[in-house]
N, C-alpha and C positions, 0 to 999 in steps of 0.2 A: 477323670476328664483328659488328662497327657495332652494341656495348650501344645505347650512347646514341642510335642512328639508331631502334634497334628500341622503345628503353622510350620517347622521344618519341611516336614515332605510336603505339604504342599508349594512350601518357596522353592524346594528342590526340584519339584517336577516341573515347575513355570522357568525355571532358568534354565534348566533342560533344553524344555520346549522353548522359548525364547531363542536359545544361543541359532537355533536354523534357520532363522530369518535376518535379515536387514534392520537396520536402525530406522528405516522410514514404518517399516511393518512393528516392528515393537514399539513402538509412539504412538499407533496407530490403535493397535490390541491393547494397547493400557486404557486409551480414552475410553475402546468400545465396550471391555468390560466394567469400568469402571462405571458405565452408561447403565449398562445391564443390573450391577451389582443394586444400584440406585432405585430399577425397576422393584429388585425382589425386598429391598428392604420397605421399600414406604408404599408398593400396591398391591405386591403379594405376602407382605409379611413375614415373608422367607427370612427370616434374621442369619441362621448359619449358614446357606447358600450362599445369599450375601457378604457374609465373610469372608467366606474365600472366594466369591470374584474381585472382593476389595484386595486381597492378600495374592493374586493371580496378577493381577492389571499392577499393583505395585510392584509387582516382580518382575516386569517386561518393563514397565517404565525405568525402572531402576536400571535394568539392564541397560535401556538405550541412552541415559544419561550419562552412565559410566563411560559406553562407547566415547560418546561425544566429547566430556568435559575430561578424560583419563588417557583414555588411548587414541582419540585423535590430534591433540596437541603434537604428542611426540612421532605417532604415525606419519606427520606432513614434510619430516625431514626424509623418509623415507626415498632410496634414488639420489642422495643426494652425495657431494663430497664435502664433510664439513672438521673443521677442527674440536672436538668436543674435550669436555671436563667432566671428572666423576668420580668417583668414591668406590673402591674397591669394597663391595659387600660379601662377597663369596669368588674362592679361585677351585680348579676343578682341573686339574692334569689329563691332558689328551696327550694322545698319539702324535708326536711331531711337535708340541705347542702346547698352550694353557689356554684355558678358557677365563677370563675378566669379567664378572658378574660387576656393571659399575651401575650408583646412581649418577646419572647426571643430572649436570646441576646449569652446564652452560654449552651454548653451539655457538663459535668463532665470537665469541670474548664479550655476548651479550644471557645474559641471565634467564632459564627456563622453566619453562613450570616442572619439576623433578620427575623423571620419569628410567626406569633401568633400562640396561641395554648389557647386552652381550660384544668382550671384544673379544678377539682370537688374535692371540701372539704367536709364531713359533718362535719366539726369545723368550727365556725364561727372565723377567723382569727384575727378581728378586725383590720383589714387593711383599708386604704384608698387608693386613689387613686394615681396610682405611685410610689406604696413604691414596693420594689424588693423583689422577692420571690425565696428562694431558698432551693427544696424538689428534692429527689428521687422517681420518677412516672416510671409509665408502660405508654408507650405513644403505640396510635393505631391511626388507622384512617378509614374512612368509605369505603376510595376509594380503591381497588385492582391496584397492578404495570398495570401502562398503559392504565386504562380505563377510559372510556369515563364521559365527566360530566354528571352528572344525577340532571334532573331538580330537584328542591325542596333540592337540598344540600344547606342547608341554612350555614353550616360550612364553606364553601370551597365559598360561594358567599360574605361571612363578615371577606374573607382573614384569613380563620382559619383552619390552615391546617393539624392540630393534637391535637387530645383530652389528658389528662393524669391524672392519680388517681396514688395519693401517693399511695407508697408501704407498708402494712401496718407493723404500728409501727416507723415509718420514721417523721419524725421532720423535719416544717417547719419553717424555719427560714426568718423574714421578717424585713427589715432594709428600714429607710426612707429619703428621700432624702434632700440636703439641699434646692435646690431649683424646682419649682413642675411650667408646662406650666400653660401660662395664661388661656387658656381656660377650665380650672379644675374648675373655679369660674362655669361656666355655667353644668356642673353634680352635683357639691353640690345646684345650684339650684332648679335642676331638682330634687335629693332627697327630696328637701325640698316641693317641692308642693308636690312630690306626697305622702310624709307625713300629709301633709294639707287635702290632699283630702280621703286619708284614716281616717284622724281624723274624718274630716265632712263630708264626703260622707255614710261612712260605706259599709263592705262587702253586698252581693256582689256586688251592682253598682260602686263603685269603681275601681274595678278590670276592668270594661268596659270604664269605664272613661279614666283613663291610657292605657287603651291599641289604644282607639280612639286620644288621645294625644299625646303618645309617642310612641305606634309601640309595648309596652310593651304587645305582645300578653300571655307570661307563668300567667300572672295577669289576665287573663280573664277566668270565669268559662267556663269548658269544655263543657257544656249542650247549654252555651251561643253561644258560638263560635260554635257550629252543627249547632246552628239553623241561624246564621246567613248565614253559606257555604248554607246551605239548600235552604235558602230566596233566595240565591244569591245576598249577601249581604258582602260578603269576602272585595271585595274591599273596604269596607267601616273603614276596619281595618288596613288595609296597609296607612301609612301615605302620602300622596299623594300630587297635585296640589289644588285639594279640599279642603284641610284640611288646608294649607298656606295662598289661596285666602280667606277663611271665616274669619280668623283668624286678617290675615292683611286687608280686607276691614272693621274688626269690629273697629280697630284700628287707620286705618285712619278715619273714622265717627269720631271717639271719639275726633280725633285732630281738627278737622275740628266744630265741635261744641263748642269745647275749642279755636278757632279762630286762630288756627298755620299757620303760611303760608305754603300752599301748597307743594311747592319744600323743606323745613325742615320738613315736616311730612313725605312727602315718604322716605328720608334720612334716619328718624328715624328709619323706617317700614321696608328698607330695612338693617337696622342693626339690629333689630328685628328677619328678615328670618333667617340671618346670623346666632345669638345666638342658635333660634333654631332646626338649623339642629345641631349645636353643644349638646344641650339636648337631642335631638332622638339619639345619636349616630353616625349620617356621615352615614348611612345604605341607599342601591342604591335607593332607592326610595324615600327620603331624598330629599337626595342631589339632584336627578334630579325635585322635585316638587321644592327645593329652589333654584335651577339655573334658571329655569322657569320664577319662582314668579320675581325673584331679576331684570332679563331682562326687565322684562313688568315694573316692580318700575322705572328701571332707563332711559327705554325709554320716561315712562311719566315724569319724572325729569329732562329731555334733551330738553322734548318737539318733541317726535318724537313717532309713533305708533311703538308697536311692532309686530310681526308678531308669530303667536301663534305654528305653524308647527315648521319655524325655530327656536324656542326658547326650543323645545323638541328635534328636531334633535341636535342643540348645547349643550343640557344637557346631551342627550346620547349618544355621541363621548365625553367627557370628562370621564363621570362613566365608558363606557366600557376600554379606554384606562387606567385611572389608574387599574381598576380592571375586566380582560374581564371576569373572573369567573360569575359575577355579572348577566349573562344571567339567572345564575340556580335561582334566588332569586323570587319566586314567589309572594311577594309584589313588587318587580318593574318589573315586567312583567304584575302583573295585572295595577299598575299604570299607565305604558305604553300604555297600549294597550286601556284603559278607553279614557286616555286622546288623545291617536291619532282618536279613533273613534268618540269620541264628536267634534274635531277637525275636521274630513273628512265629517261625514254623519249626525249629529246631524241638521243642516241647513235646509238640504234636505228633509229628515225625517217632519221637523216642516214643512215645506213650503208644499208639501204634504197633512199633514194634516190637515192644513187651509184653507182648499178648503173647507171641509168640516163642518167648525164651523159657517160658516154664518154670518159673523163679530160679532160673540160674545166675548167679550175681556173675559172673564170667562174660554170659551170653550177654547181661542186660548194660555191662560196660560197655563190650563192646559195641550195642545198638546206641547206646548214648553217643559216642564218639560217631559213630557213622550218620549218623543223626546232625549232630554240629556241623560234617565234613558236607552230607549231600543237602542242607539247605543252605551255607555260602555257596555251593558249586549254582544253585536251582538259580539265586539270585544275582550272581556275577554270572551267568550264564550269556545275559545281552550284552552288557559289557566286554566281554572275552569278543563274543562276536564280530560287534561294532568293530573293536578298535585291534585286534589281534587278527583277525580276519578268517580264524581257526575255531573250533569248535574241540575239544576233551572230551570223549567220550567216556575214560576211566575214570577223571578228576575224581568221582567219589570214593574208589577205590585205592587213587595214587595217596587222597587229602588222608585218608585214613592210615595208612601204613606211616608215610612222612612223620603225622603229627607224634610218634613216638622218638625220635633224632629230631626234632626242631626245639622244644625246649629244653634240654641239655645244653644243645648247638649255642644257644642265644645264651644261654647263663656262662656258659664255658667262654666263649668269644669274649663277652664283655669284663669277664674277668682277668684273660687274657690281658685287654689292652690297658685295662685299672691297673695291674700290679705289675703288669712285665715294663711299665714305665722305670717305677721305683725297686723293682726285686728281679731280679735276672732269673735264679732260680726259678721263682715262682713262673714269671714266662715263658721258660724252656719246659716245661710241666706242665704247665696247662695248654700252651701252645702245639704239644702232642696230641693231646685229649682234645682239642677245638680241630687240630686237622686230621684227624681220625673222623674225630663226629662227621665234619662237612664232608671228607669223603665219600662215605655210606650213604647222605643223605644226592648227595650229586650222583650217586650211585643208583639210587632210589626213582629219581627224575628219569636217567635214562634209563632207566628198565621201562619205566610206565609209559615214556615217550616215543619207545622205540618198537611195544609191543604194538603185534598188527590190528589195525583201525584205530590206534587207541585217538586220532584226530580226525578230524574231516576239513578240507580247506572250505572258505564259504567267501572266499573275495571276488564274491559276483553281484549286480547291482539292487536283484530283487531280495537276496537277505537282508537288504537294509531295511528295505520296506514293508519284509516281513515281518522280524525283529519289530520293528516301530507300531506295527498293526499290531502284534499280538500282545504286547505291553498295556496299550492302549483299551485290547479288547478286555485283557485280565482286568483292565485298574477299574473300567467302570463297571466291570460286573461287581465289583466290593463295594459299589454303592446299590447296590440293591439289596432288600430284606434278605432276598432266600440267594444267598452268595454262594451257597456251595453247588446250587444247580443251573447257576449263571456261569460262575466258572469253569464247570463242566461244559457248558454248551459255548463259552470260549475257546475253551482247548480245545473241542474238537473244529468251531469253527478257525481257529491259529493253523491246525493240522491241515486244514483244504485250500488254506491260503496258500499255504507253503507249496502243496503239491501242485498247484496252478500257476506258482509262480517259476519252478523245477521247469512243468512242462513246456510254460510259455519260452524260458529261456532256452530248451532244448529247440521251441520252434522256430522262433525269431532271430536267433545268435547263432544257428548252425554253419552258415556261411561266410561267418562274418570277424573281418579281419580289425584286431584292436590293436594301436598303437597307443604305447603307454610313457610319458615324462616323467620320471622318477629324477626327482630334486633332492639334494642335500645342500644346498647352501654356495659348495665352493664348486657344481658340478652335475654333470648330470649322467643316466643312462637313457636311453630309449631304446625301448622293451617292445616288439612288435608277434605278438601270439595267434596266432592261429593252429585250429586241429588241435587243441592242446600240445601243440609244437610252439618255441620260442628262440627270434634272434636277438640277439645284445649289440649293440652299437655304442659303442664309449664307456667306462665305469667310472665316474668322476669325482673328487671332492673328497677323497681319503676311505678310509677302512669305512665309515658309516656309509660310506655310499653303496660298498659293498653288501653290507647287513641288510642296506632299503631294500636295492635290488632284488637279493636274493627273499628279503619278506615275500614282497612281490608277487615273484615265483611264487615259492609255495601256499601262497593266498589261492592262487589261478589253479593248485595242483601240478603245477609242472616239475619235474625233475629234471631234466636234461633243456642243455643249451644247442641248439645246432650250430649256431656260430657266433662268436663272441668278437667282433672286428673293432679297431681299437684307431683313429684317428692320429693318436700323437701318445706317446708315454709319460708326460708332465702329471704334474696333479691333478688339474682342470678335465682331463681327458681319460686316466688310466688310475687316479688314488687308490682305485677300490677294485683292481681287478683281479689282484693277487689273491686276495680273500675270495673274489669271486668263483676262482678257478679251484679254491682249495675247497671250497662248501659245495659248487655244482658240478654235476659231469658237462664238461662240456666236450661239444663232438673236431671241435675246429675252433684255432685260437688264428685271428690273422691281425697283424700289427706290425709297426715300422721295424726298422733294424737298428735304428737310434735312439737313446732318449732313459732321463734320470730313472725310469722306473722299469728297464728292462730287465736285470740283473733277477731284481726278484717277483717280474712275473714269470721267468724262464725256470728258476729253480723250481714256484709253484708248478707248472706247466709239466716239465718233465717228472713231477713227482707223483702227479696226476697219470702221466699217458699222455698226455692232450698234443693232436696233432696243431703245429704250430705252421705257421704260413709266414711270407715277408706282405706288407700293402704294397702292392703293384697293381697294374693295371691287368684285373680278371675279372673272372665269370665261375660263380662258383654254385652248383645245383642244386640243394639243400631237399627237392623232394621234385615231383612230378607236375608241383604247382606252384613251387616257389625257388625263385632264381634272383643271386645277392649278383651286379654288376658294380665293381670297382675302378674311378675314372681317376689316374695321375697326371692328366694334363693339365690344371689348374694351379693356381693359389695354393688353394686346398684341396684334399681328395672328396671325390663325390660317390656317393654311395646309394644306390637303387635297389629295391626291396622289390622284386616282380611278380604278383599273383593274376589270376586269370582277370580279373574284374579293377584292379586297383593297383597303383604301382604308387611308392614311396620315393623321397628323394631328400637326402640330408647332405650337409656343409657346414662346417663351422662358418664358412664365408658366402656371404649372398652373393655373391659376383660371380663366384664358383659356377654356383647353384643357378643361377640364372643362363649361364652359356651351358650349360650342360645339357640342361633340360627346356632353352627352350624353341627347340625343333623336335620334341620328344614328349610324348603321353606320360608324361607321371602327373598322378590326379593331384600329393599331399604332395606338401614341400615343407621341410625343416630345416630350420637355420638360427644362428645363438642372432643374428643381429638383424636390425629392424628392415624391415620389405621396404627393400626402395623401390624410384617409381617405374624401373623396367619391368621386375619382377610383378610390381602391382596390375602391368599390363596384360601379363599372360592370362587368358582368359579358360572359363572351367576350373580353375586350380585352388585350392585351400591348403592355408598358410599356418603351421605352428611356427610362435617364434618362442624360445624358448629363452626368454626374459621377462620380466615385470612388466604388468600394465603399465605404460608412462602416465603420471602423474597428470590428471585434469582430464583423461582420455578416456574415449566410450572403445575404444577398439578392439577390449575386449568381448565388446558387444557384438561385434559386425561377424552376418552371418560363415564369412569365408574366412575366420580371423580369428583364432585361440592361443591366446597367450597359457604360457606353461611357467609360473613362476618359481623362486628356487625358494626350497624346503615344503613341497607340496607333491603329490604325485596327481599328473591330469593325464586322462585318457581321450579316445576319440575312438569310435567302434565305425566302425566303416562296413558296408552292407554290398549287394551285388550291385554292378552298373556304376558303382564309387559314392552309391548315396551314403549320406552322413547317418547312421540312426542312433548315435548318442555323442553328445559330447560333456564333457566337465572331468571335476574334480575326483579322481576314484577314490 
């Protein structure tokens, strides 16, 4: 019967499906199925139908209750400047500064319902674990009042519902406590290996090590990490079932040759999971590979088989129910989805292709292995999509060759960091043997990443909607009797979706200029494409700003920048340009002559070629229909983007922006601060402001009026004549 296989994926695909709506719409769908469910139980006697619309409408409900009573308490300080208190749960080493994973517990010195938050230091505090933090921040958050989850919020999926940066000048104050949980012993372990393995391993295999270990992806070089999404090798990062099972079957051997009886080693083994899902951090994919792992330990420790379906269904009804956010977390969605399709079709698949080996046990390993490789690839196939915006054509080719260097990798690494704590030798020794392995395999990625077509870009807006259709078409053709000729007439009907959708965008989009806000937090870029040509305006908010951007890019297929013009060199303006320049071609760098981050966009720059310019007042021609004008009479400099149909017009300063443009045809206007009421008078004109909806405010609504908030990328597709033909979130 597999309850638990059947009521998981069903809560899983309702929390899915839930997370795209509104909390008025999930309130909404809970009632009406719950209406329905009612119908089939007591007039049509549909008892299992019934079930899952009971177990559907719970899962929306659920969802929208969480919103309410969880994440909108602490979402209301959101915009605000306030003094808070918190509990140092987790710290995470950035570039420039630390990241402060705090609960808090109080906002200016009155008592709140607990809720996490992210702080960003660049003082290295010298805090440990659980000591209490108390500063005056600017707290924000990614999400606008009332919208929907968006996959890849990795904040809002690790129960972090608001970012904050001291105010500057403001002093924090950190006091420690007298008594600290038991489980703190297993983080100070976890620093300590991964000290070990940074001793002996050395950059950059290192950074691959740990992040194959612990989930610690900010430690993995950025070039490394493309080429693995590339391979279609992502899931290999996300800590997973795989990464538990190699781990603790190497561990059981070990006992097992050291003579332990049987039922005390899996004890041990299953105290082992335990610790370390407490070293990754308890992150959804964690925790559902060690719920997993721990069921199958203790079924064999009972003496009973355990059942593989239900032991993932049972792990995701626990993660969803503490934390339904947990849907957006694209390492356990890829986990998920890996392991359910090795679970369903991996079998099938091998048996299949053993028809065709001829009893050769050579052939028929290999088919098993390719087997395991091309049904996670089939199943994380929408996922990579969605949220990666790429598509791996090789993945079952790249997953196959890999999976020979990844368990070594993982045994070697952890032993690394186990012994080179306490045995130097031993860590100079196996610290060879782990940065040999990780080389090969990082070696491995870029071959498979770099070979030709092995990706396709698909960060356009009807793959979403394809993606979505054909999930959709598959799932309900497996409620029908005759499933193998329903699925067939899916697929082909997914296959015409697709090509309609292809067409349509080639027909509708051909002239049609997008302007893109790509947010990080402390910064922004705006990304204006047309022709499969791209200008850059700003790169803001540090090196991740840089990584956004350039996603971006290669979401769209672009490779080259035609100008990259830079407002100011600070952080706010320039964090991320350096990496910008060093990852893209660009054709034209134009920026001030002053400012903290000149030095090393110049060195990127000339390292490149990249013709470099001073901002002054020009006119610069970029093609036959598009012409950048640069104005220094202002405040601030004003920047004009000219195409036949539509002209653009950005400022960090609205005052600017407003005498510049307005005796002058620019259709959009862009600026960081709110439209006052000059600017509001200029008629014809739509306004990105590229700040947060203010709090209690519909203005995100009005039709000439798109707010672009920070840690979110929003677009605006602009059509001939300057008509709008799409706006939102990309």
């Amino acid at each position: 019967m597999r309850p638990l296989a059947k009521t998981g994926l069903v809560l899983f695909c309702c929390f899915v499906a839930a997370s795209f709506f509104r909390v008025q719409i999930q309130i909404a769908t809970c009632c009406t199925l719950l209406g329905v469910a009612f119908f089939f139980a007591f007039l049509l006697r549909k008892r299992a139908a019934a079930a899952v619309l009971v177990l559907a409408g719970l899962a929306f409900g659920y969802m929208g209750l969480y919103t309410q009573l969880v994440f909108e308490p602490a979402h209301q300080y959101r915009g605000k400047t306030a003094q808070i208190t918190g509990t140092i749960v987790e710290m995470s080493p950035s570039q420039g500064g630390v990241f402060y994973q705090l609960r808090v517990s109080g906002i200016d010195g009155e008592k709140v319902v607990p809720f996490q938050a992210s702080l960003y230091s660049e003082i290295d505090l010298d805090a440990d674990y659980y000591d209490t933090l108390t500063v005056q921040a600017k707290l924000r958050s990614s999400s606008p009042p009332g919208s929907a989850l968006q996959l890849g919020d990795r904040q809002k999926s690790k129960g972090i519902f608001l970012s904050a940066s001291p105010v500057d000048d403001s002093e924090i104050a950190c006091t420690s406590p007298s008594v600290r949980p038991p489980h703190l012993m297993f983080l100070r372990l976890r620093d300590s290996m991964i000290e070990a393995i940074d001793r002996y391993v050395g950059e950059p295999q290192s950074g691959l090590v740990e992040g194959l270990l612990f989930g610690r992806k900010e430690d993995i070089e950025f070039s490394t990490s493309q080429d693995f999404r590339r391979a279609g090798l992502a899931h290999a990062l996300a800590v997973s079932g795989l990464h538990l099972t190699i781990l603790s079957q190497a561990l059981l051997l070990l006992f097992y040759l050291c003579h332990i009886p049987r039922k005390a080693a899996r004890l041990i083994t299953i105290l082992f999971v335990l610790g370390f899902m407490a070293m990754a951090g308890f992150t959804p994919s964690v925790v559902r590979a060690g719920i997993t792992t721990t069921i199958y330990l203790a079924a064999a420790f009972f003496g009973r088989e355990s059942d593989g379906l239900n032991s993932l269904g049972g792990a995701t009804v626990v993660i969803l129910l503490l934390n339904p956010f947990a849907v957006a977390d694209v390492s356990f969605l890829l986990s998920f989805s890996a392991t359910l399709g090795i679970l369903l079709v991996s079998g099938k698949i091998a048996a299949f292709g053993k028809r065709f080996c001829m009893g050769v046990r050579l052939l028929e390993g290999i088919c098993e292995n390719f087997s395991v490789s091309l049904a996670a690839v089939l199943f994380t196939a929408p996922v990579s999509m969605l949220a990666f915006q790429e598509f791996s054509v090789i993945a079952p080719v790249s997953n196959l060759v890999a999976c020979l260097m990844f368990a070594p990798l993982l045994v070697a690494g952890f032993l690394t960091g186990a012994l080179g704590m306490v045995w130097q030798g031993a860590g100079e020794l196996l610290g060879r043997i782990t940065r040999s392995l990780a080389w090969m395999l990082s070696k491995i990625a870029e071959f498979f990443a770099n070979f030709p077509y092995s990706h396709l870009p698909l960060g356009f807006g009807f793959v979403k909607v394809w993606v979505l259709c054909a999930a959709g078409l598959i799932g309900l053709s497996m409620l029908f009797r005759s499933r193998r000729r329903m699925v067939r007439y899916s697929a082909l009907l997914s296959v015409i979706v697709l090509l309609g959708g292809i067409l349509s965008h080639q027909v509708f989009f051909r002239d049609v200029v997008c302007v893109a806000v790509v947010g990080n937090g402390f910064g922004y870029s705006i990304v204006v494409t047309y022709d499969n040509r791209a200008t850059v305006i700003n790169c803001g908010g540090g090196d991740y700003s840089g990584r956004n951007t350039y996603n971006y890019l290669c979401s769209k297929g672009i490779e080259q920048i035609d100008s990259l013009i830079l407002t100011g060199l600070d952080r706010e303006a320039a964090g991320g340009a350096a990496f910008l320049v060093s990852q893209c071609s660009v054709r034209s760098l134009v920026m001030p002559d002053k400012g903290p981050a000149l030095g090393e966009i110049q060195h990127e720059a000339e390292r490149a070629g990249v013709k470099t310019e001073r901002l002054d007042g020009m006119q610069i021609t970029l093609s036959s229909y598009c012409r950048v004008e640069i104005d220094n009479r202002f405040k601030q400099p004003v920047i004009i983007l000219r195409f036949p149909h539509v002209a653009f017009g950005y400022s960090p300063n609205t005052g600017s922006l407003y005498e510049a443009v307005k005796n002058d045809n620019v259709n959009i206007l862009l600026t960081k601060d709110e439209i006052n009421t000059s600017l509001k008078n200029l008629p014809g004109r739509y306004a990105i402001i590229l700040n947060d909806i203010p709090t209690g405010s519909d203005s995100g609504q009005q039709e000439n009026l798109l707010y672009a908030p920070p840690d979110q990328t929003t677009e605006l597709m602009v059509g001939m004549g300057g008509t709008i033909v799409e706006r939102g979130d990309g």
